[in-house]
N, C-alpha and C positions, 0 to 999 in steps of 0.2 A: 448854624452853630450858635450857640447863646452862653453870654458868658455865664463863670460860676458864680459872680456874687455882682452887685452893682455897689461899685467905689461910695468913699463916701465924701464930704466933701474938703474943698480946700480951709474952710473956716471951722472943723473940728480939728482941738488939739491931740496932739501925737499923742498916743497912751505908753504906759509902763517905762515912762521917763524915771521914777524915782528907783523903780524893781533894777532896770538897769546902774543906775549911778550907784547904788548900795554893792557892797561887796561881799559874792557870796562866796560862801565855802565850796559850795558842790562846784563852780565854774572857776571863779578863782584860786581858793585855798588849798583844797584836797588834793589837786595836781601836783601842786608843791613840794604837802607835806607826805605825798607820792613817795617822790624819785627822790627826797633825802632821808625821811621820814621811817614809811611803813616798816621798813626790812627790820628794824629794833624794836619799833612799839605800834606795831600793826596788829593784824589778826594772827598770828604764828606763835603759840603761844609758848614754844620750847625755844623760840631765838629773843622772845620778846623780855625787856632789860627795864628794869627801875620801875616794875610794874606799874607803865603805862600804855595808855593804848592813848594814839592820837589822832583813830579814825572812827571814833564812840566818842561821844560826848559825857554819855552816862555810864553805870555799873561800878566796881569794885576799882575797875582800873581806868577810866573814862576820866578825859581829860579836865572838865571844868569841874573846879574847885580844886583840882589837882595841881595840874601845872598851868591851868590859864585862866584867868579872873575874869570874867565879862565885864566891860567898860573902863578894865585898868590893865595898861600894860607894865606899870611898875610892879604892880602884884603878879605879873602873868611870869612864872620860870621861862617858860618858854623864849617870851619874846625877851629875856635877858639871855640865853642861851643861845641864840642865832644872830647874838649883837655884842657878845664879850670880848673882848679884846684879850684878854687869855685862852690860850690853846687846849688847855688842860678840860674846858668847859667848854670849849665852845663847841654846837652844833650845827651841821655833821660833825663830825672830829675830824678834823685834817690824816689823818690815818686810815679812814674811810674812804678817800682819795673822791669824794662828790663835791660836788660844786658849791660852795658857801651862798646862802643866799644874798642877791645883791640889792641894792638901794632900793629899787622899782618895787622887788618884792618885799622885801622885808616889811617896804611903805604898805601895801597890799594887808601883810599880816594886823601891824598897825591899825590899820585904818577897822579891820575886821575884828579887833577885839573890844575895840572903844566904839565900834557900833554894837558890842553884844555878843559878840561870839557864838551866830547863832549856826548850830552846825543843824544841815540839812541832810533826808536821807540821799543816799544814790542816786543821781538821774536817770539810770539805766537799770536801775533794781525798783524801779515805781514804774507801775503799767501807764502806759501813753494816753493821757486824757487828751481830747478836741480842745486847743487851745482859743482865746479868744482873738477874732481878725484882727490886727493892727489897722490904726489908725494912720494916713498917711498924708501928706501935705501936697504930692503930687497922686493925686487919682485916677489921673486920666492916662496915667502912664500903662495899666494894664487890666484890662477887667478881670483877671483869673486872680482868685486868692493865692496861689501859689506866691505870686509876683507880689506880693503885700507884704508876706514876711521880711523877702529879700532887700525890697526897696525903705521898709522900716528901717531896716540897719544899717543902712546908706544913708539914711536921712540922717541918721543918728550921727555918725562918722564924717557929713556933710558933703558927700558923693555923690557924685550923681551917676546912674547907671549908663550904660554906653549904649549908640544908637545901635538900629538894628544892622545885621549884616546882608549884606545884598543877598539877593535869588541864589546867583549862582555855591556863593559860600557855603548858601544856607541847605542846599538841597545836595552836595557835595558831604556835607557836615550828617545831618542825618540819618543820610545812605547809609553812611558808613557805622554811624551808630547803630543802625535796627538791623544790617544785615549785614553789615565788614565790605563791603565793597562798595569801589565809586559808584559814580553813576554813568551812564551813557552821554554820550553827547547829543541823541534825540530827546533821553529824558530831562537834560540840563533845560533845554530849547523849550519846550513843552512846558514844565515847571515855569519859567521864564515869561513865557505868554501867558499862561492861565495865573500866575504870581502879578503881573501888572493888571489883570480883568477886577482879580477879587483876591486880595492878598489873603485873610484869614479862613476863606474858602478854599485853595487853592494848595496850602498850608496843612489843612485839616486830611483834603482827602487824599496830598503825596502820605502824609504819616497813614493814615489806615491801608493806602496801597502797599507801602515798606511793611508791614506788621502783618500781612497776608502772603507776603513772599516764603517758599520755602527757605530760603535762604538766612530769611529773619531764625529760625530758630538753631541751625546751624553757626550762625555768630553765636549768639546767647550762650548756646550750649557749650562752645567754646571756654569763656569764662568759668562755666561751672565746674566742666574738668579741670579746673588749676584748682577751684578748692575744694575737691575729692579726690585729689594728686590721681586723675588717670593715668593707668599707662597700661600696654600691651605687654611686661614681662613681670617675672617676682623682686625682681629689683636687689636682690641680696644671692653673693655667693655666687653661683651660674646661669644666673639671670635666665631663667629659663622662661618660655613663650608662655602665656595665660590669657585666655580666652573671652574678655569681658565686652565686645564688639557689641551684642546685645541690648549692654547696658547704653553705652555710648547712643546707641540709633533709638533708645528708649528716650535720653535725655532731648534729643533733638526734635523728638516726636510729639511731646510732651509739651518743650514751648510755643510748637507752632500747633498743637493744639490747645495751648492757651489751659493748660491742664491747672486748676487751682493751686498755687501754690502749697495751701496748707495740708492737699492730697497730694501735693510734691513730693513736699516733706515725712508724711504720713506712712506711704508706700516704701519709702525708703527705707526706713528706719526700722516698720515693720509687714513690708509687704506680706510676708510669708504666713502671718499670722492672720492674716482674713481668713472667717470659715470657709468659701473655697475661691483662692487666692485667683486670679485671672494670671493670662499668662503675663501681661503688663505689670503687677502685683508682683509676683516674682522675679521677674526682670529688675523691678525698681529695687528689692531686697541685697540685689548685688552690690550694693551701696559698702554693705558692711563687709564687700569682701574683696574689697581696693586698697587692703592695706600691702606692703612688702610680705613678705613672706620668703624662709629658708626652705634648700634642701633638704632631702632626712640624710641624716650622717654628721653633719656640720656642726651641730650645736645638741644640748639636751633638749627632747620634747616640751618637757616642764619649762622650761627657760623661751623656747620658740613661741609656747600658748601665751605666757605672759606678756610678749614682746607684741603678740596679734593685738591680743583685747588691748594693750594699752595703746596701739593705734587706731585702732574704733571709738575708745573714746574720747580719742585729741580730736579726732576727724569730727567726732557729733559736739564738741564744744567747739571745734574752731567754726565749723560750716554754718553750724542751726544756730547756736548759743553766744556765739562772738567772746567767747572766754577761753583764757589759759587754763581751763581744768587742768593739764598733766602738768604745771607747776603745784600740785595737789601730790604729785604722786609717791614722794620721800616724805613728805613732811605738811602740814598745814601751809596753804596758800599764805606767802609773805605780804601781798598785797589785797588778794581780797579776801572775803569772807567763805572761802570753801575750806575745809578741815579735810585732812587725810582719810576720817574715817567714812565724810559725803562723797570724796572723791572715789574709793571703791564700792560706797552703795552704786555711784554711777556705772562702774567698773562692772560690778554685778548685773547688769540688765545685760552685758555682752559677752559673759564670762560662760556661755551656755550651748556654743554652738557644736553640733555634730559633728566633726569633721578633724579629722589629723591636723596637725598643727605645722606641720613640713610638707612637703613636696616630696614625692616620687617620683621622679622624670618617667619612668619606665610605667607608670600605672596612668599616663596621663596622653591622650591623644585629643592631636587637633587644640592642647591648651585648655581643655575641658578639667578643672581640678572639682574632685568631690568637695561638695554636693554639688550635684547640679540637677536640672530639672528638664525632661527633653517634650518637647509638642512635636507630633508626627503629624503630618496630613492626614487624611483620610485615605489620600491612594498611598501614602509612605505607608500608612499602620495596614492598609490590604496587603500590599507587598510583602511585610515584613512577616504576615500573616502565613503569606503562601509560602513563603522563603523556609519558617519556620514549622512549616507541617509538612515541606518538602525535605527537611532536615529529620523531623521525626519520623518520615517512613523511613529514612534512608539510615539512621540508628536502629529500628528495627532489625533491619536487615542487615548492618552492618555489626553489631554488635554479638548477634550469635555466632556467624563469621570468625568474626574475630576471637571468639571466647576460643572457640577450637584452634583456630591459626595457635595462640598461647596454651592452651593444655598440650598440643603436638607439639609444639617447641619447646615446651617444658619439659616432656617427653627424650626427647631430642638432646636437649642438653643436658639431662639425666646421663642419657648414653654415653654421652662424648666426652663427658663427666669420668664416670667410670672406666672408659677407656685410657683416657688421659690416666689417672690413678694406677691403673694397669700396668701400662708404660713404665711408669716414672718406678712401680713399682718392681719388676722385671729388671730394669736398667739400674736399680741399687743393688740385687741380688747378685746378678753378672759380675758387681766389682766388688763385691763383698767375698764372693767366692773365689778358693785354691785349690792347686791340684794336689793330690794326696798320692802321695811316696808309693810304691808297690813294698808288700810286707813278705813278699817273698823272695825280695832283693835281697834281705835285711837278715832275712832267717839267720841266725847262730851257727855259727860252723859246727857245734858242737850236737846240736840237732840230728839224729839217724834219718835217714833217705825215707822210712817209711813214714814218719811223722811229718816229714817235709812235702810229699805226696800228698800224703789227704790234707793240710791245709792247702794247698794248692787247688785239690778239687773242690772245697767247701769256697773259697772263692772264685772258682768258675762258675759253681753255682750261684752266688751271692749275685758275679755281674751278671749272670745270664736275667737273673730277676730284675737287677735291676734297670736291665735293657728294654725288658717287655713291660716293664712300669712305664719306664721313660717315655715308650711309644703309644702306651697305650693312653698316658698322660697326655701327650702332645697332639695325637688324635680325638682327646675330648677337647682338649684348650680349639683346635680346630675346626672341632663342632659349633661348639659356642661362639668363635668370633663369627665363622657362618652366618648362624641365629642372629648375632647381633647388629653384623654387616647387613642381613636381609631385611631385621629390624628399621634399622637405619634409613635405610630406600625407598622401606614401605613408608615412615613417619617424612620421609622428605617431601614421596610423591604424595602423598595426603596433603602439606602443607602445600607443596605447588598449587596443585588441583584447588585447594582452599581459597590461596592468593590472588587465585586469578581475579576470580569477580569480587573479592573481598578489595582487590587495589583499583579496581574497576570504580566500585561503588565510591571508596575513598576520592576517588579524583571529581568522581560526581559533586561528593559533598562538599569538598573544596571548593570545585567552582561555584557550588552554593552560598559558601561558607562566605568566598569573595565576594560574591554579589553584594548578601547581607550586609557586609560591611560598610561597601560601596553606600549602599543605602541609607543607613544607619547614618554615616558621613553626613549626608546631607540633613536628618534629622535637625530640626530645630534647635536648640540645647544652650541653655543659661545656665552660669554660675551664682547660686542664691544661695539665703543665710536658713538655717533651719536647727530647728532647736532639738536640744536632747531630751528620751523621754524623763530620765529622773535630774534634777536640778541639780546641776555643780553648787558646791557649798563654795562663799567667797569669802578672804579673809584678809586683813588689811595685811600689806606686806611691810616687812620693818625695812626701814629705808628704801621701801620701793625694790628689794631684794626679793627674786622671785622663789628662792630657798628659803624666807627667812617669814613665814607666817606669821599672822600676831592673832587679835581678836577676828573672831567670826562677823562679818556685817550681811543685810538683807539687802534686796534690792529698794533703791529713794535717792533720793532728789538733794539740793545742797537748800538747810533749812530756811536762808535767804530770801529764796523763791518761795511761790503759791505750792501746797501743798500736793500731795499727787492725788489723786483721786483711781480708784485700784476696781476692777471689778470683778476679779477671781480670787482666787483664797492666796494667790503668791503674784506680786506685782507683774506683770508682761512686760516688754518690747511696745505691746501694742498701748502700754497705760502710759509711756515713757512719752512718747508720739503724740498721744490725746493732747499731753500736759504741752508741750513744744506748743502744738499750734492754738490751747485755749487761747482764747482771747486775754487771761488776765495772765496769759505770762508776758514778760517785759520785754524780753529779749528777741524771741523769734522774728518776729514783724519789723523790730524795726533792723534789725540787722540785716532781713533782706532788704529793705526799702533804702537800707544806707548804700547794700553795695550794688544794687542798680542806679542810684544816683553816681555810684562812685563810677559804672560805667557810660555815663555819659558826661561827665564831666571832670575824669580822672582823676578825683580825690573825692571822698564821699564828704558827706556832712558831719561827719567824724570821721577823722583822717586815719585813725587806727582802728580801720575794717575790719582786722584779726582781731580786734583786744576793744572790748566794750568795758572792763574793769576799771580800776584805780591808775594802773598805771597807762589805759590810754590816754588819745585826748578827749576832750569834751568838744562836744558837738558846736560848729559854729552859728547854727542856726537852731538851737534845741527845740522850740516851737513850731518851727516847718518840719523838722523829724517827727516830731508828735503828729502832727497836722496830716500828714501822708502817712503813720502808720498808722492813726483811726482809719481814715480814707480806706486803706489800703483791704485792711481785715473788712470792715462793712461794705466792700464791693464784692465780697466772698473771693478776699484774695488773688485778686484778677490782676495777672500782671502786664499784658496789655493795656487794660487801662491805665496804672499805675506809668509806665514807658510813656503813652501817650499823654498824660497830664502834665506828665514834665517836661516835654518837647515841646506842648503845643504853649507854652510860656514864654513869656517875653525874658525873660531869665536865662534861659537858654537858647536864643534867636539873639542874643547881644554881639555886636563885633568883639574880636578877641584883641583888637586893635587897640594898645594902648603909648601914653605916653612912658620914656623911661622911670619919670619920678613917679607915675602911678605905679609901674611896673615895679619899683627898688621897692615902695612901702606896700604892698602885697603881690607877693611873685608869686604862692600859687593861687592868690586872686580865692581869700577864705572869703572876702566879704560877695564874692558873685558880681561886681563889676565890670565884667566884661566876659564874652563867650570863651568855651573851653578849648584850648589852642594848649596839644602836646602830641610827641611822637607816638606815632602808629603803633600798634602790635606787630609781633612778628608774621604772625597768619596773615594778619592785615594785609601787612606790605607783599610777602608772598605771592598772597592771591590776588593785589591787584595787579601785581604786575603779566601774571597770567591772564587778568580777567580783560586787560583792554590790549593784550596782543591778540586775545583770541585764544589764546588757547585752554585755556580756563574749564576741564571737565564740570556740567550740570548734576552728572550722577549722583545718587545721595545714597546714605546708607552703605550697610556690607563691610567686608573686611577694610581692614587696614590695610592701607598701600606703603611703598618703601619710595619716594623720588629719589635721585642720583643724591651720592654723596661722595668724597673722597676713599680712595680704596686704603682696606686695613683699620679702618678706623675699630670696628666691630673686634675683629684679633687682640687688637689692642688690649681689650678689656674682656675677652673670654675666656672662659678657661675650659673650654669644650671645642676650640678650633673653628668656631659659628665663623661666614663670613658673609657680610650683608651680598644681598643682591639685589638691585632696582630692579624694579618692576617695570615694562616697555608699553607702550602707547597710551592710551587713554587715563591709566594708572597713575603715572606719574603726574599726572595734571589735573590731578584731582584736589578740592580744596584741603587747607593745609587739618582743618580738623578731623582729616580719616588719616592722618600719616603715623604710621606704627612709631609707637613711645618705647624705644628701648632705654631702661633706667639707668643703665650701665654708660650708655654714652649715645645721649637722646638726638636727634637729629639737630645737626649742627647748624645747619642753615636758620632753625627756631634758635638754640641757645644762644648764639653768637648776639641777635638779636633781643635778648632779653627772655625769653621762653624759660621758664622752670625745668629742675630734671624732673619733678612729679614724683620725689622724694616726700614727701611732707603737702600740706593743706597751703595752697597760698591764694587768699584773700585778695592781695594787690601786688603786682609785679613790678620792678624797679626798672626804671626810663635811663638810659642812656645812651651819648652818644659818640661812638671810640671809631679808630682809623681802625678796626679788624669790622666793624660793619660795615664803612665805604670799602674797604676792599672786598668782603664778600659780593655787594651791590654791583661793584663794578668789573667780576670775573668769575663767577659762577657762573658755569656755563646753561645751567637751566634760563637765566636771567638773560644771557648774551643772547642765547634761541628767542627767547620772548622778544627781544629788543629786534631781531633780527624778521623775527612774523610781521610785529607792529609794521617795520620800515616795509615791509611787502604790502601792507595793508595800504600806507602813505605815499607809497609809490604809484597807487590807482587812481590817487586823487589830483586836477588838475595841478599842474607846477606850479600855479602862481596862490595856490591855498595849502600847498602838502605845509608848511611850518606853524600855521596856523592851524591846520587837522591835528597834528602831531600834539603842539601845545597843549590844544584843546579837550583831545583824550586821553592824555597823563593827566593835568591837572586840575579840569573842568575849570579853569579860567581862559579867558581872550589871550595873548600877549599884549605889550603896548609897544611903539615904535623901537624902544631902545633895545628891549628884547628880541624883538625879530632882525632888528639888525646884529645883534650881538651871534643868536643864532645861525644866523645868514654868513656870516663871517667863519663861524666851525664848520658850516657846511660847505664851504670852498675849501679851506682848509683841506678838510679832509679828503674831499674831491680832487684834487692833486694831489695829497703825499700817497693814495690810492692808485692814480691814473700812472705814478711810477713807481710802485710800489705792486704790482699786476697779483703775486704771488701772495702776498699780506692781504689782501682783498679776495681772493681766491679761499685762503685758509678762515676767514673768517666769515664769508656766505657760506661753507660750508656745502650740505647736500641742496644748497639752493643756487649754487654758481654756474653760471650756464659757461660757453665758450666765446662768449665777449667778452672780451679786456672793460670796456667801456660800462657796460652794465652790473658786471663784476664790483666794478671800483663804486658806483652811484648808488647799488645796493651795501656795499660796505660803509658809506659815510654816512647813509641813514640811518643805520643799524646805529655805530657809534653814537648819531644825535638821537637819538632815542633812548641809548643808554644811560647818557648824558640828563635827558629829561626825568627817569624815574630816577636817578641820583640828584633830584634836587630839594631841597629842603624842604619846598612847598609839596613834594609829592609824598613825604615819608611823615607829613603830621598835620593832625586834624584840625583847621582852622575856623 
């Protein structure tokens, strides 16, 4: 290995003494007049007051000549306005409830108008030029340029950087940066010896060993999904199950194979859009389709699309761009230079996609939501081949079958039709009808015998007629129900006869039917972004209301930035993409180079990883940010190299070991004086505790697994009666990056710990440390089991080394005397309140308890001192 640049020496002077001593706007001032400033006379031109702007120097409203005089603060409004002793004037306004500037600063402002008042553009909106190497007074302290910048600024500050940290720290430290877990205690041992032969050999090829691990991209990949808020449900309303598994074994696959960054990015944004996309291409497209998402029913369509795309493009400003574009979204950016009407030209590149705007639960299996895209093998697509020309014969034959089964049924129910009508109508007649008087009851007394006669016989004859009506009526009605009855028996036995092999075939094609499915099941299948064929028209929304239209915009960029460059007649996805990763945009590169530095030294080189604008911070190092994002782009984006350049730095190999008063005047240590010492992640902690009882699953890839968690938690927050179920053996011991993200109420064991719900984009996660994480630490029982393997493992080892085994692989350090006797001490301890305690010792070996009292209780105390071990400070943070 040779270093990157040879030092220069101790008899050249320090350079950019005077650059620094001058006070600039971009690092000093603009922060400022930020957080009191921007929100009245910034870029927002409908809140903006006394027509000035005091983040321009120049134009109609730009501040010099205006409110601030170069080289005079008695002429400058300003600097009398942030120093009045009247209320009524002074700014902020006490009404405003922000912070008055105080002595230090105001001195700052001071000092910067009677040097000129010279305002500088944006740090972060100027492309990253190769700065030049400092100059330094100690050379020999690192051959790598890296280590120049840093130790410039210490010189400056009159610090001196911290020795190195020993073997064991150092290879402990690392591990866990390139892959999230410790190390072994043969690899410790190993490092150790080849670390004393040939330190920067030794050094060199542990870091390309870590950087080859599957495991390295599995960590990595971890961070990513916090800032494309993964998660395995829609997150909104009933949280229903979605399918994006794919994506996730994409991203993992991707940094362990060292996949160029800027085709990271590329694919993502617009996989779909390559003339014929791979199926990795598509995979990476699912980027855009990570945002929440509702039910249908829940809300208005129109209202659901708007709520999508405007979290596609918080997601591609917060992820790619390090900007708050969706404070853009009501109204012109208060603080920087984006306008509401660039904010939905951005808007418009995602405003496009195919696809419902809701959820169906009912049109959706296996979590597959449209669009999706399916890769069959080649025996999946023969199968589904034969499955479906076994389906076509059997609709052949099943379908004329059937036409008949239905014209006889129809047949059929014609009849029974009619009959029924029959009935119904028969049984109104019956009660409609009365009996009719006899008229010759009635006859007139007055009436002669002979007149009375013949109407007598003219109604004998009437009934006799109407008897042999009657009959012969009722023997046609006879007839016909006959006919119709016989009707009936022939159309039934027709239809038997029909059914037989027609439900015959049916059950064939069923079990066809299943197979297919079956099949189909395992088909490959990603959720990707894919465009409409005629282009949604976009239009600024008035206050960000998604009812409330304004002017029509095209698809472009915020005019800040370098220009888009477009190569079809209507800007793409895929022109949006080019622009991200040209070289002369500002933004992309170094925002990834800031948050891989931010992941190995838990604060990046601008602490506000989310917010590259006005109202972040400025970088503490601006010229090693430069320095590494030239590097970065002219290695073709290589982020293994990038990881390995800044490991293999004496920068990052510093002990983390400091004195209080160094510690009080830089606590999170912006100036790099000492190595990076802070609490673990939650995966982290997790998986090692897994990883050195052993029980720690290798498997990589595949679905999402469920580990144990408290019961009802899932009920809690469903509203579909969902109730989790862990998953049993190997599953649940799988690392913590395949563990199913429910958004509703994400695995407790991450949150509790600091983990995101995967609501939103998060750039950097908040470190804390509260008595609800020692008590998860110390009674969860996935953690008790782990504790409980280890002590089995420590049990094998001779007696007079198990405290120093045990030590050794929790922490990767030695103990020293005081330790092992302190240790030694809860191991007796324990050892007796166990030895009469037979039953306490029983319930906590668990299914490992044999029927000795004695070994019962010796497997109990170690278990306890092991538990005891991953709860200790040094085990839960990176030193």
């Amino acid at each position: 290995m040779s270093a990157e640049t040879n030092s220069v020496s101790d008899e050249q002077p320090a350079n950019n003494d005077a650059a620094e001593s001058t006070v600039s706007f971009s690092r000093d001032i603009r922060p400022l007049l930020s957080n009191r400033c921007f929100a009245c006379h910034g870029p927002d031109a409908e809140s903006r007051e006394a027509g000035l702007r005091l983040d321009q120097a120049d134009g109609d409203e730009g501040a010099i000549g205006y409110a601030i005089e170069p080289g005079s603060v008695k002429e400058s409004e300003v600097w009398h306005r942030i120093t009045t002793d009247d209320d009524s004037m002074l700014m902020p306004p006490p009404e405003s409830h922000l912070k008055p500037f105080d002595e230090n600063e105001r001195s700052l402002i001071r000092r910067w108008i009677e040097e000129g008042a010279v305002y500088e553009d944006f740090w972060a909106f100027q492309p990253a030029k190769r700065p030049e190497l400092p100059i330094t007074r100690n050379p020999d302290w690192s051959p790598y340029e890296l280590d120049r910048f840093v130790l410039r600024k210490l010189e400056k500050q009159q610090t001196r950087p911290a020795v190195e940290a020993d073997p064991r720290t150092l290879v402990r430290r690392v591990t866990f940066d390139l892959t999230g877990l410790p190390p072994t205690r043969d690899e410790i041992r190993r490092f150790e010896l080849a670390y004393g032969e040939s330190p920067e050999l030794a050094w060199e090829e542990l870091v390309d060993e870590l950087l080859s691990r599957p495991q390295y991209g599995e960590h990595i990949a971890r961070h990513w999904l916090d800032l494309v808020r993964f998660a395995d449900t829609n997150g909104m309303h009933k949280d229903f199950y979605r399918n994006h598994v794919a994506y996730r074994d994409w991203v993992i696959q991707s940094f362990n194979q060292n996949l160029p960054y800027d085709k990271f990015v590329r694919d993502q944004i617009a996989g779909d859009l390559h003339p014929e996309p791979t199926r990795e291409q598509w995979v990476a497209s699912g980027f855009n389709r990570l945002h929440l998402i509702i039910d249908r029913g829940t809300a208005l369509p129109e209202e659901s699309h708007v709520k999508n795309v405007l979290d596609r493009v918080t997601a591609v400003g917060t992820a790619f761009m390090g900007l708050t574009v969706q404070c853009a979204q009501c109204h012109d950016h208060k603080f920087d230079p984006i306008s509401q009407k660039e904010f939905f030209s951005l808007y418009a590149f995602f405003n496009n996609i195919d696809a419902e705007p809701e959820t169906n639960p009912r049109e959706v299996i296996d979590g597959y939501q449209e669009p999706f895209v399916r890769f069959p093998t080649r025996e999946q697509t023969a199968e589904l081949d034969r499955l479906d020309s076994e389906l076509a014969k059997l609709a052949a034959e099943i379908n004329p079958l059937s036409k008949q089964v239905q014209e006889l049924s129809k047949q059929l129910k014609d009849i029974q039709a009619e009959e029924a009508e029959e009935k119904q109508k028969n049984a109104a007649e019956s009660e409609a009808a009365e009996p009719e008087d006899s008229n010759v009851d009635n006859i007139d007394a007055d009436t002669n015998a002979e007149q009375t006669e013949e109407v007598r016989g003219e109604l004998a004859e009437l009934t006799e007629f109407a008897a042999n009506e009657f009959a012969r009526q009722q023997e046609a009605d006879a007839e016909r129900i006959r006919e119709r009855d016989a009707r009936k028996q022939s159309l039934q036995n027709e239809i038997a006869k029909a059914k037989k092999p027609l439900d015959e075939l049916q059950k064939e094609r069923d079990k066809i039917q299943r197979q297919r499915y079956m099949t189909e099941r395992r088909v490959d299948k990603v959720m990707v972004m894919k465009e409409r064929d005629e282009v949604r028209k976009t239009y600024v929304l008035i206050r960000g209301q998604y009812d409330a239209p304004g002017e029509e915009v095209q698809r472009g960029v915020p005019s800040f930035l370098p220009p888009l460059e477009v190569e079809g007649e209507v800007p793409s996805r895929m022109d949006l993409a080019n622009w991200l990763v040209d070289p002369s945009n500002p933004l992309t590169a170094r925002v990834a180079v800031n948050r891989f530095w931010q992941l190995l030294f838990g604060v990046g080189l601008v602490k506000t990883s989310e917010d590259f604008g006005n109202q972040g911070e400025v970088p503490s190092h601006p010229e090693l940010l430069d320095e590494l994002t030239v590097s970065f782009v002219e290695s073709g984006w290589d982020v293994k190299a990038l990881l390995k350049r800044i490991v293999m730095s004496k920068t990052y190999r510093q002990s983390s070991n400091a004195t209080p008063e160094a510690f009080n005047a830089d606590a999170e240590n912006r100036l790099l004086s000492r190595g990076p010492r802070y609490r673990l992640d939650a995966e982290m902690i997790r998986d090692q505790i897994l990883f050195q009882s052993g029980l720690l699953s290798t498997r990589m890839h595949g679905p999402s697994v469920k580990p144990p968690q408290p019961d009802g938690l899932w009920r809690a927050v469903s509203m579909t009666g969902e109730r989790f179920r862990a998953d049993e053996g190997e599953s649940r011991y799988r690392r913590s990056v395949y563990t199913f993200w429910k958004r509703a109420m994400p695995p407790p064991q991450m949150t509790i710990l600091n983990a995101p719900n995967r609501d939103a984009c998060i750039a950097r996660r908040e470190r804390t440390n509260t008595p609800t994480q020692a008590l998860l630490l110390l009674n969860e029982g996935e953690y008790i089991r782990a504790a409980r393997k280890l002590a089995q493992k420590v049990l094998g080892q001779p007696a007079e080394s198990r405290i120093m085994f045990a030590y050794e692989t929790v922490t990767a350090k030695l103990p020293d005397v005081e330790e092992v006797e302190v240790l030694q001490t809860l191991l007796d301890d324990l050892r007796n309140q166990y030895a009469t305690a037979p039953e306490l010792a029983e319930q906590l070996c668990e299914d490992m308890a044999t029927k000795e009292p004695r070994e019962n209780a010796e497997l109990a105390a170690w278990t306890v001192l092991c538990s005891t071990l991953y709860n200790l400070d040094i085990t839960k943070t990176k030193d």
